[in-house]
RODREN-900006 format. One record per residue (C-alpha): x, y, z; residue in one letter. Coordinates in steps of 0.1 Angstrom, whole numbers, plus 5000, padded with zeros to 4 digits. Example, Ala and Ser with C-alpha at 12.3 -4.5 7.8 and 13.67 -1.06 7.14 Angstrom:
512349555078a 513749895071s 
! end
This chain:
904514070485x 900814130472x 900114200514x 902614430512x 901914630483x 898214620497x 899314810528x 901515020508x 898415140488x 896315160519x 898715420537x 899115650505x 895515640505x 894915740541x 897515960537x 895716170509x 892616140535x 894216310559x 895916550538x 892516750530x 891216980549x 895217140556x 896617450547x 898517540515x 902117660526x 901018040523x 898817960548x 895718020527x 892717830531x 892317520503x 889817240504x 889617360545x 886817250568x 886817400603x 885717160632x 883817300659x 883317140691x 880117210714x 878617120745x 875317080758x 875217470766x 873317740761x 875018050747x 876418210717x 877817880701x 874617700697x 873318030688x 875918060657x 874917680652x 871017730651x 871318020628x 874217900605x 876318230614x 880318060611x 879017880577x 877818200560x 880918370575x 883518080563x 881318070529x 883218360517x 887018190523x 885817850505x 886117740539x 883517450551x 882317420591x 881917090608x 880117020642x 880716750667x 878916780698x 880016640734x 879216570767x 882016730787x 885016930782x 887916640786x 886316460752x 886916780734x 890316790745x 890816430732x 889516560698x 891716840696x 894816650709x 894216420678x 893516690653x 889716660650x 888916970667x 890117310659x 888317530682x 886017420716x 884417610744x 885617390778x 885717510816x 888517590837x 889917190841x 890017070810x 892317310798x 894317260828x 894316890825x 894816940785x 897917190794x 899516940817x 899116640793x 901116880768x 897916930745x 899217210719x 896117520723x 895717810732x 893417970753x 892118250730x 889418440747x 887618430780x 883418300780x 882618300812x 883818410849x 881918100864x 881018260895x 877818000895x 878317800862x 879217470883x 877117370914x 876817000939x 873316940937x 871116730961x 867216580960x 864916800975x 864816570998x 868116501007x 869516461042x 872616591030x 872516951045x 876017041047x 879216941031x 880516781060x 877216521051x 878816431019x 881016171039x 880315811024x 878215911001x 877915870961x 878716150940x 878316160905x 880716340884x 882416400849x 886116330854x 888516610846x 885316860840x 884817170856x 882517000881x 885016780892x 887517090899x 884517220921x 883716870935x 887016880956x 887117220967x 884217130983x 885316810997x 888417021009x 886817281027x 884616981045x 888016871054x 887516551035x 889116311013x 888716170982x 888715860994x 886115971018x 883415950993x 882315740966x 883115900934x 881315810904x 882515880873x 879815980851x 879116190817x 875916410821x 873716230806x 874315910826x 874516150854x 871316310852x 869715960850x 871315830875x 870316140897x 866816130886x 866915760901x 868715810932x 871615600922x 873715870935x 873516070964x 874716410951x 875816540914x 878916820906x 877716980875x 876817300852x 874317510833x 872017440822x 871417120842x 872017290871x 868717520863x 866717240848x 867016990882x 866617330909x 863517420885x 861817140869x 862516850901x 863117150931x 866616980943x 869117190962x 872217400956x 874817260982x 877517490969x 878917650939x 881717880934x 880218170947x 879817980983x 883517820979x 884918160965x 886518060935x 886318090900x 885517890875x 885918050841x 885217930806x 887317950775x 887317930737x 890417670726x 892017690694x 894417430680x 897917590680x 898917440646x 895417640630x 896017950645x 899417980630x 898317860596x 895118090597x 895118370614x 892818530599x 890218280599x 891118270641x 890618610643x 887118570620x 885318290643x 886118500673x 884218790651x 880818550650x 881318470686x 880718790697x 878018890666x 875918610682x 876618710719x 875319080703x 872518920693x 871818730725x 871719020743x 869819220717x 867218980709x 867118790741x 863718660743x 864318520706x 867518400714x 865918190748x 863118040723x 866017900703x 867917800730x 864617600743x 863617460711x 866917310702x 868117160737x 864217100744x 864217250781x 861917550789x 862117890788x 862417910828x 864917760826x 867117860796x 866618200813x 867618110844x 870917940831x 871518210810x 871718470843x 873718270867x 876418190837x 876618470816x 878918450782x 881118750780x 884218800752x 887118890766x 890518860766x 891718670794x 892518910821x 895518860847x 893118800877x 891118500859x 894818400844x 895518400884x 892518220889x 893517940869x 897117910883x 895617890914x 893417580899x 896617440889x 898117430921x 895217290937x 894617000910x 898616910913x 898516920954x 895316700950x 897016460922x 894416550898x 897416650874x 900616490872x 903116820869x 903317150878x 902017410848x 902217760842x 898917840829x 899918160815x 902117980787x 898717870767x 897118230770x 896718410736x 895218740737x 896318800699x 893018710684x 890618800704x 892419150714x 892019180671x 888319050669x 887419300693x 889819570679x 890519680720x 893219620739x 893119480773x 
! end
């Protein structure tokens, strides 16, 4: 009985735990803290996050900001499938993979076209020449990412398999060291590592989207359950969003030194990342909408997701067509 009444105790008390942070039932915001996933990018999110902008702008609704940073997209997903996340910036796959796991989001603006935000890098060394060369040889790649979307569109226009290469599932961090090393052949990856390795250690662009002619856009993710209960507060962090893009773009040179001093990488090549990947705020347009069904397909034919999606049933223009007070 006394184990009982223990456990009975211990759930009212996690209960109350979890309780905090949620909505009243007019929606307004009581006790709320707003959790913010970020990469290891450079653009108007670490921006807000250097310079405190979503705290001083949530200040004003009693409304508290909480970072978590991660490696890839797919972890983010994780967080926000659990509840711990109510808004991340991912790439093109993870919201596919997140939509086809029945993840409840919405895609609620468009960050990037990812024309050259993803790339399969090489030593500068490297026999590997062409993508036909990638044939038994060890790649190194974050599942699920954007990278790994890329990763077999290359290996399909080489006319290869999956199975013709050694895929190594990697995070990257691990990656990066495990490229450094040669412990890996090749690596499918983004900005700003993309820039750092072609600058800092001269290795070679294989292919990105531009050569493969896809796209590879990026997205800000809400959790469906916040937008509904707060709106307004939706509608408010796509408003800093785009005050710190402003700023990027008006105060660029200050914006790199931040960039450099908080990811510790140099100017070069914040810069550089910066122009091949540039953040935009946008609605998400038909064409990149059509650019992501067309992702869909190709991750179901390839068994990368499980079931056909409609990627058009997570799209949300509402907020971001209000933040920016146009329509599309």
């Amino acid at each position: 009985m006394k184990k009982i009444i223990l456990l009975l105790s211990m759930m009212t008390i996690i209960l109350a735990l979890t309780g905090c942070g949620k909505s009243n039932s007019n929606g307004n915001s009581e006790d709320l803290t707003i959790n913010i996933g970020i990469q290891q990018d450079v653009g108007p999110l670490l921006l807000a996050k250097q310079q405190g902008l979503f705290e001083k702008a949530f200040k004003k609704d009693g409304v508290k900001v909480k970072w978590t940073e991660f490696q890839s997209g797919p972890p983010q997903i994780e967080a926000m499938s659990a509840n711990h996340l109510d808004f991340a910036g991912v790439g093109n796959a993870p919201v596919i993979t997140a939509q086809a796991a029945g993840v409840d989001f919405k895609e609620i603006a468009n960050t990037k076209q990812g024309l050259k935000g993803d790339a399969i890098l090489v030593p500068k060394n490297s026999a590997i020449k062409t993508l036909n060369d990638l044939k038994g040889k060890k790649i190194a790649v974050a599942k699920g990412s954007s990278g790994y979307y890329l990763l077999y569109k290359a290996l399909q226009k080489a006319g290869l398999k999956d199975s013709d290469v050694q895929i190594i599932q990697l995070q990257p961090d691990e990656a990066q060291s495990a490229f450094n090393s040669k412990k890996v052949d090749a690596w499918s990856i983004w900005e700003p590592f993309i820039s750092y390795q072609t600058i800092k250690n001269k290795s070679r662009v294989l292919t990105d989207e531009e050569h493969l002619g896809t796209y590879a856009p990026s997205f800000l993710l809400a959790r469906t359950q916040f937008t509904k209960d707060h709106p307004d507060l939706t509608v408010k962090f796509l408003k800093v969003f785009e005050e710190a893009l402003k700023w990027e773009k008006d105060h660029f040179d200050e914006a790199v030194s931040i960039y450099s001093q908080a990811k510790h990488l140099d100017k070069e090549v914040v810069k550089t990342a910066i122009i091949n990947n540039p953040t935009i705020t946008k609605p998400i347009s038909s064409s990149i909408n059509q650019a992501q069904q067309k992702t869909a397909d190709f991750s179901y034919d390839q068994k990368i997701i499980n079931k056909k999606i409609k990627t058009s049933e997570v799209v949300d223009n509402q907020f971001i067509e209000k933040a920016l007070k146009t329509k599309e």
